[in-house]
C-alpha positions, 0 to 999 in steps of 0.5 A, a space after each residue: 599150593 593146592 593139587 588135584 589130580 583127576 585119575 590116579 591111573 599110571 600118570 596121574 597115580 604115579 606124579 600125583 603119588 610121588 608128589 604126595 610123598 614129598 609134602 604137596 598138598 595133593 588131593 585125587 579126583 576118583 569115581 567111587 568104585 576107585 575110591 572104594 579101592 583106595 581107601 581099603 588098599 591104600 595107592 601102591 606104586 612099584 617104581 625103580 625110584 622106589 615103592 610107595 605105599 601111600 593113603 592120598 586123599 580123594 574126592 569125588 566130582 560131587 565134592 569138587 569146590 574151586 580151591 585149587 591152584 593147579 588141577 592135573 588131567 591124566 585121564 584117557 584121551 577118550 574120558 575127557 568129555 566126563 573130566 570136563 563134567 567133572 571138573 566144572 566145579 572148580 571153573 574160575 580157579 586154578 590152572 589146568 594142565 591136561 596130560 594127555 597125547 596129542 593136541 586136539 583136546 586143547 580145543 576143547 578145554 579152552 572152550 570150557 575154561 578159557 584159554 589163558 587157564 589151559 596150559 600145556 603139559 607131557 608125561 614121558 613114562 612108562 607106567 601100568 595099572 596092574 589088575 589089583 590096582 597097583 600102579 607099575 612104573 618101568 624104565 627110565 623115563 619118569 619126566 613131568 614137562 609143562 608150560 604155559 601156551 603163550 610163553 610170555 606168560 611162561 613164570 605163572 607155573 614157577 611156583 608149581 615147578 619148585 613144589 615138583 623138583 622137590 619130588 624124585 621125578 624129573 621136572 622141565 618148565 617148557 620153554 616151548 611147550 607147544 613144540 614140545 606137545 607136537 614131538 610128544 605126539 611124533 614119539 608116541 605115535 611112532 612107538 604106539 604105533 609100530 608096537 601095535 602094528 606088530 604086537 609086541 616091544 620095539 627091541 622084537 621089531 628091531 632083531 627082525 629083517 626090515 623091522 629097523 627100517 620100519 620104525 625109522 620111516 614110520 617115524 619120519 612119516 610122523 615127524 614130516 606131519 609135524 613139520 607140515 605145521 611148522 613144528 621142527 625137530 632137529 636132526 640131531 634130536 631125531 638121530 638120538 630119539 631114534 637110536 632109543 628106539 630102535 635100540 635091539 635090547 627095547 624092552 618098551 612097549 607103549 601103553 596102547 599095546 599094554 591096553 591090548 593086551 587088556 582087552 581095553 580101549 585105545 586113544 588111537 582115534 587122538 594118536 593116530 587118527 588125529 595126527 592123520 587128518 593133520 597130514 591129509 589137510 596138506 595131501 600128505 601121504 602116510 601108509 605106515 601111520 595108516 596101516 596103525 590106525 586100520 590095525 587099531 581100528 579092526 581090534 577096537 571092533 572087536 571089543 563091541 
């Protein structure tokens, strides 16, 4: 089975890493900036699962041929127009499974490589680019969860699921994956949310009065957007997200508030802004998902 993965950031460099290391075939789509650095610093992961060392191989869009039996997208939300450019090469061969936040970039790949090629797929990690290029995992969260849309036709990613377990990953063949789209999309807009809305990790909201509270109604905002659409958690499943996230000792902050702290762009337009027009559609009344996308909105203007 062949692999590309376009980016080697902290999703695609991290599964695409630890897919390398345990004997998949895997190759990276780069620009030549990336490969340049790559090929002279080799990929460098720092993971509690253990650090990688690694010299992948790259190519780049102008070499792209339609080999490959399954193609990972762990670009940013924003970068999907150019991966979609990129990727047109390969169009009539393979699988893609996008590992982006939230779902309206579905829409998009459908239209460009058809439906039955497009499956669903979440990343739940933890992870950074630090400015020498080397990848930094943190915490406990290291899962890989794909599926195919239409879950009848759920076993064309067996083989793909057996060539993953074999990595130090952990790996879930879905068995609802566009359930499992929509809680991602409540998760990290709560955790983006609130650690952007304050600027810091989600235990420093929690040791603060109120901040407890805060979490826990952002998230139920999110979550009552999702239900709107028929996508429903249940109680037990949020009593025990919540405990995670509101535990005083969170170290976490989502990768929004790392790329803040960078002066980067955000996804927040396809975490927040997205997610707000869902509710709007239903009259739905959300102050605190606002309130983290107007945050988000006056820091990106400060960046042009």
């Amino acid at each position: 089975m062949k692999i590309l993965v376009l980016g080697v950031g902290g999703i695609g460099g991290f599964f695409g890493g630890y897919l390398h290391e345990s004997g998949a075939d895997v190759t990276f789509l780069v620009r030549p900036k990336r490969k340049a650095l790559l090929t002279t610093d080799q990929l460098k992961v720092i993971s509690p699962l253990g650090n990688l060392n690694l010299d992948p191989r790259l190519i780049l869009a102008e070499e792209l041929k339609p080999v490959y039996d399954i193609i990972l997208i762990s670009c940013k939300t924003y970068d999907l127009d150019q991966a979609i450019i990129d990727l047109r090469p390969t169009k009539g061969r393979g699988l893609i499974i996008p590992l982006l936040n939230g779902i309206t970039h579905m829409k998009k790949l459908d239209e460009e490589f058809g439906q039955d090629n497009i499956m669903g797929g979440l990343a739940h990690i933890s992870s950074t680019v630090n400015e020498d290029g080397t990848i930094e995992h943190f915490s406990e969260f290291k899962k890989l969860t794909f599926g195919n849309r239409d879950l009848s036709k759920n076993n064309v990613l067996k083989e793909f699921a057996d060539v993953c377990a074999k990595t130090k990953f952990d790996v879930v063949l879905s068995e609802d994956i566009n359930l499992d789209l929509w809680k991602k999309w409540v998760f990290i807009s709560t955790v983006a949310g609130a650690t952007t809305l304050f600027s810091c990790s989600l235990g420093e909201i929690v040791r603060n009065d109120f901040g407890k509270k805060i979490i826990i109604d952002l998230f139920n905002e999110c979550r009552s957007i999702a239900k709107l659409y028929k996508f429903n958690f249940e109680d037990s499943e949020s009593d025990i997200i919540l405990k995670t996230i509101t535990s005083s000792s969170s170290p976490i902050k989502a990768s929004m508030q790392r790329d803040v702290e960078k002066k980067s762009f955000t996804e927040h337009e396809q975490i927040f802004g997205d997610l707000i027009t869902k509710g709007q559609k239903y009259n739905f009344d959300c102050p605190i998902l606002m309130s983290c996308y107007i945050r988000m909105n006056v820091y990106q203007g400060t960046l042009t």
